[in-house]
TIGUDREN-553049 format. One record per atom (N, C-alpha, C): atom name; residue in one letter; residue number from 0; x, y, z. Coordinates in steps of 0.1 Angstrom, whole numbers, plus 5000, padded with zeros to 4 digits. Example, Ala and Ser with C-alpha at 12.3 -4.5 7.8 and 13.67 -1.06 7.14 Angstrom:
<rec N,A,0,<5132,4943,5078>> <rec CA,A,0,<5123,4955,5078>> <rec C,A,0,<5132,4967,5078>> <rec N,S,1,<5128,4978,5071>> <rec CA,S,1,<5137,4989,5071>> <rec C,S,1,<5129,5000,5079>> 
This chain:
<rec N,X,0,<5008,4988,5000>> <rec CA,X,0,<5000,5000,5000>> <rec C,X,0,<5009,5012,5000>> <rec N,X,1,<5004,5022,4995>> <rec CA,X,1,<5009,5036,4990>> <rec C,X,1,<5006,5047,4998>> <rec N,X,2,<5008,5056,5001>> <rec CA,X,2,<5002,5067,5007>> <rec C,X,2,<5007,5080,4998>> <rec N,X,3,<4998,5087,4999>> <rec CA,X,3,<5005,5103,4998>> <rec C,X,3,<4996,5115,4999>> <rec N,X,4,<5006,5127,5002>> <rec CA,X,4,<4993,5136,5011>> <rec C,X,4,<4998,5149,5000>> <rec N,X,5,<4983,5154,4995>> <rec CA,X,5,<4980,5163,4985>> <rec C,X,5,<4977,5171,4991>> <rec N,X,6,<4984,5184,4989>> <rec CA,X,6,<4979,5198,4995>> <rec C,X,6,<4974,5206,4983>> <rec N,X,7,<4963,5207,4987>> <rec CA,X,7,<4953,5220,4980>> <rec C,X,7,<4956,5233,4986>> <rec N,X,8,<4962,5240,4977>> <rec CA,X,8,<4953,5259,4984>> <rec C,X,8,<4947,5268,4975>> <rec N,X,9,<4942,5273,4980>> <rec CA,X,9,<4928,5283,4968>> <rec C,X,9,<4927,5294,4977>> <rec N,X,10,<4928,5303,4971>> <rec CA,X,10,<4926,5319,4973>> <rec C,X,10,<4909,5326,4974>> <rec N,X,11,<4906,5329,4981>> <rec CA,X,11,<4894,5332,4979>> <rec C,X,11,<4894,5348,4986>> <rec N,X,12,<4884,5355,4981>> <rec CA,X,12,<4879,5367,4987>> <rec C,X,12,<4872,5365,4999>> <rec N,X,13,<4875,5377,5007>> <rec CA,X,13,<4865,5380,5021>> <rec C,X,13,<4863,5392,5025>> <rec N,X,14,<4849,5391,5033>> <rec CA,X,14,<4848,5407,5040>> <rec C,X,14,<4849,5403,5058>> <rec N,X,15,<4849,5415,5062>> <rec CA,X,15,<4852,5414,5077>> <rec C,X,15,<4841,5432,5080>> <rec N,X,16,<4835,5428,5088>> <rec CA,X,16,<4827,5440,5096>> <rec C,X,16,<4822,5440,5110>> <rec N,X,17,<4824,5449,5116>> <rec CA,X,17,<4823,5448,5130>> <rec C,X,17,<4808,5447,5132>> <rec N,X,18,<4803,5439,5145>> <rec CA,X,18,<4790,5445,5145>> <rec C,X,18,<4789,5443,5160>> <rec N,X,19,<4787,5453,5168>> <rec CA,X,19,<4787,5454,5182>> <rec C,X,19,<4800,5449,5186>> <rec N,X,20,<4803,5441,5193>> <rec CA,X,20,<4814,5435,5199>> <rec C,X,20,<4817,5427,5195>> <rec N,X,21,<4815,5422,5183>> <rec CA,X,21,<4819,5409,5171>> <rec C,X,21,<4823,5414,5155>> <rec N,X,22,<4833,5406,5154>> <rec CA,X,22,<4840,5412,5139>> <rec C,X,22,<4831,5400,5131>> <rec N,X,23,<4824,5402,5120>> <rec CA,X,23,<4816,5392,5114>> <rec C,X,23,<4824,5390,5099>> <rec N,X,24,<4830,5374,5096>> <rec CA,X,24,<4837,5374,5091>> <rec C,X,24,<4831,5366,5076>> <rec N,X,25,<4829,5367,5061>> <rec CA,X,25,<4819,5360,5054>> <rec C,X,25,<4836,5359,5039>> <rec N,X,26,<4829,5345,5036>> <rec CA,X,26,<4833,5346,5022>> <rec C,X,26,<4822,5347,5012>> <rec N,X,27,<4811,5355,5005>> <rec CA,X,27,<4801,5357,4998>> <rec C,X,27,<4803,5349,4986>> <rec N,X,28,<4815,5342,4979>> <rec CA,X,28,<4816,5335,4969>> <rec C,X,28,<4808,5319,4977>> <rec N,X,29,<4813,5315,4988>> <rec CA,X,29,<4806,5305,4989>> <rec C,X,29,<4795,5304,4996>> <rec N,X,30,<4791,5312,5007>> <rec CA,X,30,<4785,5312,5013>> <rec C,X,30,<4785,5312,5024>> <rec N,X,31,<4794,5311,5034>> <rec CA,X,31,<4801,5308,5044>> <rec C,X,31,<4805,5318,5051>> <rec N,X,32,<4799,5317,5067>> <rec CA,X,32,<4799,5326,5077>> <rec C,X,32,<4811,5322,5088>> <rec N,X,33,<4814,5339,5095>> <rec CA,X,33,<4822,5333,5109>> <rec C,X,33,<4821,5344,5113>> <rec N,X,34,<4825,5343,5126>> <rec CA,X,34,<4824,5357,5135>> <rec C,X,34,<4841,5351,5146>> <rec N,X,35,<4846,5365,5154>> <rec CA,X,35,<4854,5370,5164>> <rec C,X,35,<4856,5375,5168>> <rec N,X,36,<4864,5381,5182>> <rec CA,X,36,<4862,5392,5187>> <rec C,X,36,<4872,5397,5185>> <rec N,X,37,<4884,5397,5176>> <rec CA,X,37,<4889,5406,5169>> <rec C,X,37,<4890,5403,5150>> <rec N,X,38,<4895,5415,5147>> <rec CA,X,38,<4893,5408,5128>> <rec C,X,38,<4903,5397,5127>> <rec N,X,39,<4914,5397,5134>> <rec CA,X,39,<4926,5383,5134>> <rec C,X,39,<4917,5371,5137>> <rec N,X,40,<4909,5372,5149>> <rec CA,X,40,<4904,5357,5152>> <rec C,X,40,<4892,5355,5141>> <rec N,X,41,<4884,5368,5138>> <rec CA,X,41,<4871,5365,5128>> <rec C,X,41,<4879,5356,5112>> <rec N,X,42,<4893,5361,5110>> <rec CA,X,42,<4898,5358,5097>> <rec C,X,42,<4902,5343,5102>> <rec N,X,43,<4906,5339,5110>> <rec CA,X,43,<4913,5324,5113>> <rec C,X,43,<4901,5314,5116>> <rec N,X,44,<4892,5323,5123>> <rec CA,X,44,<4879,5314,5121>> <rec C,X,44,<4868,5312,5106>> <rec N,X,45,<4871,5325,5097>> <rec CA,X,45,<4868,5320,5086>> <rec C,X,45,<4871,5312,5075>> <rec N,X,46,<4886,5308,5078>> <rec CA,X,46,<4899,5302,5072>> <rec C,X,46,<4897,5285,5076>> <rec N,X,47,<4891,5289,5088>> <rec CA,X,47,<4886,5273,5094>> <rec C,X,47,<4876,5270,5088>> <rec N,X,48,<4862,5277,5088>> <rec CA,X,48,<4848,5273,5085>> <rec C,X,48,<4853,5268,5067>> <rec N,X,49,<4861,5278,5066>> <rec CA,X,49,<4858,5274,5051>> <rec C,X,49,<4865,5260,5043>> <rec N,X,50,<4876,5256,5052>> <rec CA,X,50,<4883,5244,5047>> <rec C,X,50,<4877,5232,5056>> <rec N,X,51,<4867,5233,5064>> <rec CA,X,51,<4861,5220,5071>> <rec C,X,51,<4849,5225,5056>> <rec N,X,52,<4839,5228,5051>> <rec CA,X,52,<4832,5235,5041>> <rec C,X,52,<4837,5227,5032>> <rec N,X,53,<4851,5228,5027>> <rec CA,X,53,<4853,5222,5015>> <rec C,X,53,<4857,5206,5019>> <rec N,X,54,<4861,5202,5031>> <rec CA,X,54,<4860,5187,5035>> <rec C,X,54,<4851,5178,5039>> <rec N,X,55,<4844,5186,5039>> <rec CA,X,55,<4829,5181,5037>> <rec C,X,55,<4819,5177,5025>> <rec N,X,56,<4822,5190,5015>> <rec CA,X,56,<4820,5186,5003>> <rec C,X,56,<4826,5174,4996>> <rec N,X,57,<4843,5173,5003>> <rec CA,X,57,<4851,5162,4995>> <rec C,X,57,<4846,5148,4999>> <rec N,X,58,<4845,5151,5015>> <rec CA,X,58,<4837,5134,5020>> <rec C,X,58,<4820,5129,5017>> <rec N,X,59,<4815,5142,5010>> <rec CA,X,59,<4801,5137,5007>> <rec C,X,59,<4800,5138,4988>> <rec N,X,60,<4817,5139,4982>> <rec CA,X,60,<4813,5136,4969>> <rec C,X,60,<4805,5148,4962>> <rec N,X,61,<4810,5163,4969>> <rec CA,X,61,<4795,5167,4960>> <rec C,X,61,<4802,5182,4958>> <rec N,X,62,<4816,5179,4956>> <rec CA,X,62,<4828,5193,4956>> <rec C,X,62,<4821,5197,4938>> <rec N,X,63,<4822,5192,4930>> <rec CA,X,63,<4822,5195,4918>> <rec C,X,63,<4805,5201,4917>> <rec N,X,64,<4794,5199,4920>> <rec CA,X,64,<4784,5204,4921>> <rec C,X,64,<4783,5217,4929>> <rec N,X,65,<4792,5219,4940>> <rec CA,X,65,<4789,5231,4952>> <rec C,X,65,<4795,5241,4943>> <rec N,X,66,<4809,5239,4939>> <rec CA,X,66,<4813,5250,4928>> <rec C,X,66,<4812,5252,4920>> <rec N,X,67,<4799,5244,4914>> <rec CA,X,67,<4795,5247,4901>> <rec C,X,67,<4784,5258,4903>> <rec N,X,68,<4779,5256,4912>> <rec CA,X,68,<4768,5264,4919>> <rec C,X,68,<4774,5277,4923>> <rec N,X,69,<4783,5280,4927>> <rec CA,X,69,<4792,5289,4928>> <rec C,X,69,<4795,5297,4920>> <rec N,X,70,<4791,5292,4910>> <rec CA,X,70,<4800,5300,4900>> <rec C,X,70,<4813,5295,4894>> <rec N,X,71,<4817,5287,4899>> <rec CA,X,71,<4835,5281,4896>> <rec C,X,71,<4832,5273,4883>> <rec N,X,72,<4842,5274,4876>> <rec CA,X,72,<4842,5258,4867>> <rec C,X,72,<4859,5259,4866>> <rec N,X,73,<4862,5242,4858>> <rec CA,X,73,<4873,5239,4857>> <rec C,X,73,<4882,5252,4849>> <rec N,X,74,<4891,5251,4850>> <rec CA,X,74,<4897,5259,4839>> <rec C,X,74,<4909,5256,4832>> <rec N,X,75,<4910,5256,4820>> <rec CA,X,75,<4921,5250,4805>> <rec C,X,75,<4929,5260,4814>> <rec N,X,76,<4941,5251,4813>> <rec CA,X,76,<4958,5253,4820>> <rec C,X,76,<4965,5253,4804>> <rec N,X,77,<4955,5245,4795>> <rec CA,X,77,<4964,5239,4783>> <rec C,X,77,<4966,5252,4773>> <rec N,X,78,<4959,5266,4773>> <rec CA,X,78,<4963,5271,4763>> <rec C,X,78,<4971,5286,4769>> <rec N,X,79,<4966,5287,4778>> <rec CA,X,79,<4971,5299,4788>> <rec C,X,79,<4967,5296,4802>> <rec N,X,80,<4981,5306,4811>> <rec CA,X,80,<4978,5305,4831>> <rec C,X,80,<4963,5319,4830>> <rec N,X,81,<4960,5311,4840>> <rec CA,X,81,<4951,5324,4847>> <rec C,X,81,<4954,5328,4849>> <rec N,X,82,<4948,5345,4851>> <rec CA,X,82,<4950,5357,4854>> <rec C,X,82,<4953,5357,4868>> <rec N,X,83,<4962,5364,4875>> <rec CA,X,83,<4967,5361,4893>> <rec C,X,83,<4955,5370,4895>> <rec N,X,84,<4950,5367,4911>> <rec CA,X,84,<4943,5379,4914>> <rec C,X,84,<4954,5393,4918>> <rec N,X,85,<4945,5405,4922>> <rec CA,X,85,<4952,5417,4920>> <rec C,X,85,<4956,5411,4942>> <rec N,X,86,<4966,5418,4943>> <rec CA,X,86,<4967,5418,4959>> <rec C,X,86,<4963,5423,4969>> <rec N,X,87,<4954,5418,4978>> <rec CA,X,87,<4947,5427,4984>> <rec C,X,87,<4946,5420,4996>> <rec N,X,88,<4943,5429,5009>> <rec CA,X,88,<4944,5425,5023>> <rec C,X,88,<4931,5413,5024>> <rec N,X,89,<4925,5416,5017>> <rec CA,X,89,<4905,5408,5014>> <rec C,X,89,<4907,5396,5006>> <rec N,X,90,<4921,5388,5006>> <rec CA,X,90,<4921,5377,4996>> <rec C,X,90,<4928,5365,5013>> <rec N,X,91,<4920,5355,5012>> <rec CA,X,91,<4926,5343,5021>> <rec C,X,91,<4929,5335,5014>> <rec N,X,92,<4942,5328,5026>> <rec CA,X,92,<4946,5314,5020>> <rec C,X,92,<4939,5303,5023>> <rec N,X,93,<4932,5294,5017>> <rec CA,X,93,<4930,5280,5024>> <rec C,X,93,<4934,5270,5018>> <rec N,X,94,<4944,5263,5031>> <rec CA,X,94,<4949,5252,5028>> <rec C,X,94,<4943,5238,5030>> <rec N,X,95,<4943,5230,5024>> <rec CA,X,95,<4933,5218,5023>> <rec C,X,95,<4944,5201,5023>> <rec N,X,96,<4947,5198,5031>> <rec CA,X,96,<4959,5186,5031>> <rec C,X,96,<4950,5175,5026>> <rec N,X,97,<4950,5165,5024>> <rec CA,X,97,<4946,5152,5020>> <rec C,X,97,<4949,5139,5020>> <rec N,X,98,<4948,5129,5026>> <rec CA,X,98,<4957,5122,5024>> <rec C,X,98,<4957,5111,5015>> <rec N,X,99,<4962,5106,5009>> <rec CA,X,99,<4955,5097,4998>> <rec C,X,99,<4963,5084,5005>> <rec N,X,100,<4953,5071,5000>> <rec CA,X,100,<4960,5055,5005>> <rec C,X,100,<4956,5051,4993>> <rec N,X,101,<4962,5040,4986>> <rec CA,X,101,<4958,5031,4975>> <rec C,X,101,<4966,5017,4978>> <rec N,X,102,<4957,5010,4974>> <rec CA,X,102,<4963,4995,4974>> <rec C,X,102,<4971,4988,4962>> <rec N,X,103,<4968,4998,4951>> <rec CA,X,103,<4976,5000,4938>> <rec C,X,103,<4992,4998,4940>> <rec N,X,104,<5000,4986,4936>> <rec CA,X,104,<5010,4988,4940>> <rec C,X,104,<5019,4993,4926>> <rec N,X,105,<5030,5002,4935>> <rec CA,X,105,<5040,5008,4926>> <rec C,X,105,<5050,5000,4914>> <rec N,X,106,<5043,5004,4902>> <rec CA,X,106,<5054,4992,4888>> <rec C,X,106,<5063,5000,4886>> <rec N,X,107,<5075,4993,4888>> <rec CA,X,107,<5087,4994,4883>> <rec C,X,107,<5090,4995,4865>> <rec N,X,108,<5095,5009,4863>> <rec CA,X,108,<5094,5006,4850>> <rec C,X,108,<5109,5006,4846>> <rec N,X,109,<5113,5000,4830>> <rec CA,X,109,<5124,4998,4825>> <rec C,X,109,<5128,5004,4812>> <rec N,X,110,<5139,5010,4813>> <rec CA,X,110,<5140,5016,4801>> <rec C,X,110,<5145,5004,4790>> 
């Protein structure tokens, strides 16, 4: 048996707004809420919601339909890179580990 661990990261947009004694923390591309009591914990807790969000999608099989809904689709690498986004304090990272196992064993190949 095989193992190996796939890291995903994807950039996404966010807002952050105070509201009373809570920084309210959203990514509006997905849908996806968080709140803190400062904008540092509201962003780490949105950084969280949003990669259990997408592990959840991956364990229920239904990642390619949520982003489709979203607005996302695949995108051709094969004729040109995407456009980078512009840099802005309003862009998060989320990182997504993985771990893959297969029972597939490794063939040795021969020149």
């Amino acid at each position: 048996m095989t193992s190996a661990i796939v890291t995903i990261s994807a950039k996404l947009p966010f807002e952050i707004a105070k509201k009373g004694k809570w920084y309210i923390s959203s990514c509006p591309l997905l849908d996806v809420v968080s709140q803190g009591r400062t904008e540092k914990k509201a962003k780490e807790n949105l950084i969280e919601a949003v990669s259990l969000f997408f592990m959840s999608c991956i364990e229920r099989n239904t990642i390619d339909e949520v982003l489709r809904e979203c607005g996302l689709m695949e995108y051709q690498t094969t004729t040109r890179r995407p456009a980078r986004l512009k840099k802005s304090k309003n862009i998060m990272d989320i990182p997504l580990y993985l771990l893959s196992t297969s029972s597939i064993k490794p063939v040795a190949c021969q020149a």
